[in-house]
C-alpha positions, 0 to 999 in steps of 0.5 A, spaced: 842 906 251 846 906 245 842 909 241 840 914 245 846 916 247 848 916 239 842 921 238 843 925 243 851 926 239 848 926 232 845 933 232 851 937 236 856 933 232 854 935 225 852 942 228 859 942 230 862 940 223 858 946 220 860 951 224 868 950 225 868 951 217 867 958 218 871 963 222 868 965 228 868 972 232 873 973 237 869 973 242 865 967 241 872 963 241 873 966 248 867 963 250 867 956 247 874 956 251 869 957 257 866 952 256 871 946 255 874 948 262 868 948 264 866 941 261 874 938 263 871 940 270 864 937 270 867 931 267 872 930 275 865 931 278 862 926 274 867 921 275 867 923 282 860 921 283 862 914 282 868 913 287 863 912 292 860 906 288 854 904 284 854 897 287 851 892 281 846 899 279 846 899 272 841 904 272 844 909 276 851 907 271 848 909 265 845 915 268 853 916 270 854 915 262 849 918 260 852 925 264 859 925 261 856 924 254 851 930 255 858 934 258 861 932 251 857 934 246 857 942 249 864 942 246 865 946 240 872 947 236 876 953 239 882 952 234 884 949 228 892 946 227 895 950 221 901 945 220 903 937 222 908 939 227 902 944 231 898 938 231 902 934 234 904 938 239 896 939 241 896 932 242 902 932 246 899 938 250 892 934 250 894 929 254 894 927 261 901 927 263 899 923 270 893 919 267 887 918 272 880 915 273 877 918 266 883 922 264 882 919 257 875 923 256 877 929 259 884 928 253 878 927 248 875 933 251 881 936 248 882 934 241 874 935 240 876 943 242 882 944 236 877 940 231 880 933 232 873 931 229 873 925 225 867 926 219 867 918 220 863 918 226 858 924 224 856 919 218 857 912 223 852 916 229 847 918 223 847 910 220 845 908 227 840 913 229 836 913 223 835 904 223 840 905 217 846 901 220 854 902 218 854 903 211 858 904 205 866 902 207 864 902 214 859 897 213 858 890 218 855 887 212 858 886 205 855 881 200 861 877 199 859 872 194 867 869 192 867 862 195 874 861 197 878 855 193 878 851 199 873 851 205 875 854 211 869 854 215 867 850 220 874 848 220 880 849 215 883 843 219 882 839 225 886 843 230 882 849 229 878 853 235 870 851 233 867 858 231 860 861 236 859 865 229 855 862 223 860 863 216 855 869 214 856 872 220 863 871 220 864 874 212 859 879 212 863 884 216 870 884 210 870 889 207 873 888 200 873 895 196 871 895 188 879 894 185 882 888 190 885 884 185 883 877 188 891 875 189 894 879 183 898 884 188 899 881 196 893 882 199 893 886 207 887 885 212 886 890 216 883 890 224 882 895 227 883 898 234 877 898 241 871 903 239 872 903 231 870 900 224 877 898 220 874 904 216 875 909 222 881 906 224 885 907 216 880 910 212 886 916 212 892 913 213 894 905 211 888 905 206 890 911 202 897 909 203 897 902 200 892 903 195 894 903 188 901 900 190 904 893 188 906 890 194 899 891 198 892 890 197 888 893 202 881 890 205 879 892 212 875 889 218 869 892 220 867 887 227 860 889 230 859 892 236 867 896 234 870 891 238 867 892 244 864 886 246 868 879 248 874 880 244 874 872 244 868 872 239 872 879 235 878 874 234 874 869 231 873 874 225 880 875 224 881 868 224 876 867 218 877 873 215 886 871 214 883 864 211 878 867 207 881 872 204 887 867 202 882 862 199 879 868 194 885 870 193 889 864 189 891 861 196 896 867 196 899 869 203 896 875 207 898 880 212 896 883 217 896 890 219 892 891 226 891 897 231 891 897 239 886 891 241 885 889 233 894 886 235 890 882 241 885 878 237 889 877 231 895 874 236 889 870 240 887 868 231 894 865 230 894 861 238 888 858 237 886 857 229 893 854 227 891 854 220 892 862 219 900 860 221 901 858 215 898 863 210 901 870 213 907 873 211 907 879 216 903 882 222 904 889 222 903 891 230 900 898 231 901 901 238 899 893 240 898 892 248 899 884 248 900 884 256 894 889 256 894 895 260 895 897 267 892 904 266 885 901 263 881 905 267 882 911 264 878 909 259 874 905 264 873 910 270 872 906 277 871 899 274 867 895 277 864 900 281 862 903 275 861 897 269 865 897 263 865 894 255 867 887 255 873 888 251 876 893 255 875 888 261 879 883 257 884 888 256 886 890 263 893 887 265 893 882 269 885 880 266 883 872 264 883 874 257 891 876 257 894 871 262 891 866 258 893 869 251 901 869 254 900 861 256 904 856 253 907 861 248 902 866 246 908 871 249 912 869 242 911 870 236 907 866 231 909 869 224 913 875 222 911 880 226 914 888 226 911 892 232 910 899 232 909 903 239 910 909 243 913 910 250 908 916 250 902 912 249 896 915 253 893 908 254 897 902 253 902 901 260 907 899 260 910 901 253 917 903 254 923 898 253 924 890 253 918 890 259 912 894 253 907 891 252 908 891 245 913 887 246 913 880 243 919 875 243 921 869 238 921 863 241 919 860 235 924 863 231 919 867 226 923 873 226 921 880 231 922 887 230 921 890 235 921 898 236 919 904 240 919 910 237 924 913 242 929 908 241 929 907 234 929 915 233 932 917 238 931 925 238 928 926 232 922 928 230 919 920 229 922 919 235 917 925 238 911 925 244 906 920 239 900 917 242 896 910 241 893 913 234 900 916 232 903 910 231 899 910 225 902 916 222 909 916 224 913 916 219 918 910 221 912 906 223 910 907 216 917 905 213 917 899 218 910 897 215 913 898 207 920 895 209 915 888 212 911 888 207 917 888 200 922 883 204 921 877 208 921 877 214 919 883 219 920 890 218 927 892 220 931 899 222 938 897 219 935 896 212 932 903 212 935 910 211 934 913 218 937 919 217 932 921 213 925 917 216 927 920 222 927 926 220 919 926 218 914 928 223 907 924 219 908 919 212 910 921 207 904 923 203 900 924 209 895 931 209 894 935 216 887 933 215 890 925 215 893 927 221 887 930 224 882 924 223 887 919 224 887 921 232 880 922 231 879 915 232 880 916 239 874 921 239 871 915 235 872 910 241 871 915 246 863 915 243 862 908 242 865 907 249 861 910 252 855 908 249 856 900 248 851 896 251 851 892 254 856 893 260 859 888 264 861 888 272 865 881 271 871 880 265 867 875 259 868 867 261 874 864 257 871 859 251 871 852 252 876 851 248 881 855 250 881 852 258 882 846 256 
C-alpha cells in the first residue's frame, strides 16, 4: 500500500512545486481556496466514516487511507508567507484550537495551502516510487567502513539490552557528512521525530546551524520505516549510533539532539543500554513527549476502530511502552538533559508546566533544565503560539541548544541574555524558507503516516528484556 499511496502523491506533489514558483491568476487562487475548504470537509466525512467501526478489516481501513491521501493530494498552495513572523501566524492559525479525531490531517491541509511543502518529501517520495530507496543524506544505507576503537556490538558491556538487529543494520542508517571530523570537534548524533528521516527533520535548522562550528559535529539518524515502526527496535539505533560514533571518534563523548519521538528512543537508549550513559555530554530535547500524548488520535483517527502506526500506538499516554519507559526511574534523567517545549503544542498533551510531558526530573543528580517556551519568554516573541516542529526553530531553544553544548551541564535560561533571545521569532541565522521547510516536516510525517505499513490494532509487545 505504501508505495501506492506514495505514487498517487509524487505526480501532484511535484506539479504542486512547479506551479507555486510562479504567481497564478486571481481567480484561479479563488478557486484553489475552494478546493481546500472542500478537502477540510471531505476529510471529517472521511474520518466520519470510521466512528461506526471497521472492526479488525484491514482492507476497508487501507480503502479509508487511502481516501484521505486522494483528499490531499488536491490541495495546491493559495498563499505563500513573505516574512517569519506571517508565517508563524499562519501556523497558529493552521491549527486546531480543540484538536479532534484527524484534526492533525485537516492542520496539514492547511500548511500545504500557504506553501509549507518541504522539497525534501518530493525527493524521499521519487526515491521510494521508483525502487530507488532514500538517497543521498537521506539515506537508510551508508557505507561506514571506520571500525570503532573498541567494539560496541553485540554488546559494549554485559549490562546492555541484546539487539534484534545485525550491526550492518544497525550502522547503515548513520549518516555521516563528508567534513566530519572524527573527534577533532564534539560530535552530535541527531534522531529525528515520528514520520521523517534525520535529514527531514534538520536538513534546515540544526544541521546548517552547527555546521562549521567548533563545538558540534553534526551527523544525523536516518532509521527506516521513519520511525514508524516499534519504537523499541528504533531505540536500538539510537543506542549503537551514541557508541558507535563515540568509538570513531577517539572515544570523544557525544550529544545528543532529538526531536518528538526521537526524545522517547534515546531516553529508552540510555535506560536499557547503560553504556551510552557514559559517553553523552548532552541530550538536547526538542518538543519531547516522554509521557506521551493524550491526544494521539488526532494523528491516529478512531484507533482501534481504525489501525495505527506501531509507534504512534506506543506514543499514547498511558501505553505499555511509555508505563514502561517511566518505571524504575525512567521518569529521571540519565545524562544532562535541556528540554525545549511548547504549551501550544498541536500534538504532544500535556505540554504546560511541572505536568508536560516534556518534562523530566533529576533524581540522579545529572543536572535538568526544563523549559516551556511561555514560561521562559513570557510574552515576547519566543515565548509566542509554537507548534511541535517550532521548537526547532525558535530562537531560545536554540540559545538553549548552544548554551548546552559550550558548558557543562544543560542548557541554562539564567546564563543567556534573555532580553535579547526573547525578542527573536526564529534563530539567528534562519531564512523564512528554513522556516517553511522546518514545519514541513510535519507535511512529511503526515504522508509517510498515512502510507506506512503495516498498521497494527494492538501496541507492539514490550521485548523480553525490558519485562524482566
Amino acid at each position: 500500500m505504501m508505495k501506492g499511496i506514495l505514487r498517487l502523491l509524487f505526480t501532484s506533489l511535484s506539479l504542486i512545486q512547479l506551479s507555486s514558483s510562479a504567481p497564478a491568476p486571481a481567480g484561479n487562487q479563488v478557486e484553489k481556496r475552494q478546493v481546500v475548504t472542500s478537502v477540510v470537509t471531505e476529510i471529517s466525512s472521511i474520518l466520519a466514516s470510521a466512528a461506526t467501526g471497521v472492526a479488525s478489516d484491514s482492507a476497508v481501513a487501507s480503502s479509508l487511507f487511502h481516501d484521505l491521501v486522494t483528499a490531499l493530494e488536491q490541495v495546491a498552495p493559495t498563499a505563500t508567507p513573505t516574512s517569519i513572523p506571517q508565517a508563524i501566524s499562519i501556523i497558529n492559525s493552521a491549527t486546531s484550537p480543540s484538536p479532534s479525531q484527524g484534526s492533525f490531517f485537516e492542520n496539514v491541509v492547511q500548511l500545504i495551502a500557504n506553501d509549507f511543502l518541504p522539497t525534501n518529501l518530493v525527493d524521499s517520495i521519487s526515491g521510494i516510487v521508483n525502487d530507488l530507496g532514500l538517497i543521498g543524506p537521506n539515506s537508510e544505507v551508508n557505507v561506514n567502513l571506520r571500525a570503532p576503537a573498541n567494539a560496541v556490538y553485540p554488546k559494549k558491556q554485559s549490562t546492555d539490552a541484546p539487539y534484534s538487529l545485525t550491526e550492518a543494520q544497525l550502522r547503515q542508517v548513520i549518516y555521516i557528512p563528508p567534513g566530519f571530523t572524527y573527534g577533532q570537534k564534539p560530535p552530535a548524533i541527531l534522531v529525528p521525530g515520528t514520520g521523517n528521516t534525520g535529514y527531514e527533520t534538520f536538513s534546515e535548522n540544526y544541521i546548517p546551524l552547527l555546521t562549521g562550528v567548533s563545538y558540534a559535529d553534526p551527523v544525523w539518524l536516518n532509521i527506516p520505516g521513519q520511525l514508524l515502526g516499534d519504537a523499541q527496535v528504533n531505540a536500538e539505533y539510537v543506542a549503537y549510533a551514541i557508541n558507535y560514533i563515540s568509538g570513531i571518534s577517539s572515544n570523544k563523548n557525544v550529544s545528543v539532539l532529538a526531536w518528538s519521538q526521537g526524545n522517547l528512543d534515546t531516553q529508552w537508549a540510555l535506560k536499557y543500554w547503560p553504556s551510552t550513559r557514559n559517553v553523552v555530554s548532552d541530550f538536547v530535547s526538542f518538543s519531547p513527549d516522554f509521557h506521551g500524548t493524550e491526544i494521539a488520535y488526532v494523528i491516529c483517527p478512531y484507533f482501534p476502530q481504525l489501525p495505527c502506526d506501531p509507534a504512534v500506538i506506543q506514543q499514547e499516554y498511558n501505553s505499555n511502552f511509555v508505563a514502561r519507559l517511566r518505571e524504575n526511574g525512567g521518569d529521571s534523567a540519565y545524562v544532562p538533559t535541556t528540554t525545549i517545549y511548547s504549551a501550544t503544542d498541536e500534538i504532544v498533551e500535556p505540554q504546560q508546566g511541572t505536568g508536560a510531558s516534556a518534562y523530566i526530573n533529576d533524581a540522579r543528580n545529572v543536572g535538568v533544565s526544563n523549559n516551556e517556551l511561555q514560561v521562559v519568554c513570557n510574552g515576547q516573541p519566543a515565548g509566542g503560539v509554537y507548534g511541535h516542529a517550532g521548537t526547532l526553530f525558535n530562537a531560545l531553544g536554540y540559545a538553549l541548544a548552544v548554551d548546552a553544548l559550550t558548558n557543562p551541564g544543560p542548557g541554562e535560561p539564567s546564563r543567556l541574555n534573555l532580553g535579547t533571545v526573547c525578542q527573536e521569532v526564529a534563530a539567528p541565522g534562519l531564512s523564512l524558507t528554513q522556516v517553511l521547510q522546518t514545519t514541513g516536516a510535519i507535511v512529511i510525517s503526515a504522508v509517510f503516516l498515512l502510507g506506512y505499513e503495516p498498521k497494527m490494532f494492538n501496541e507492539p509487545a514490550l521485548m523480553a528484556y525490558a519485562t524482566s
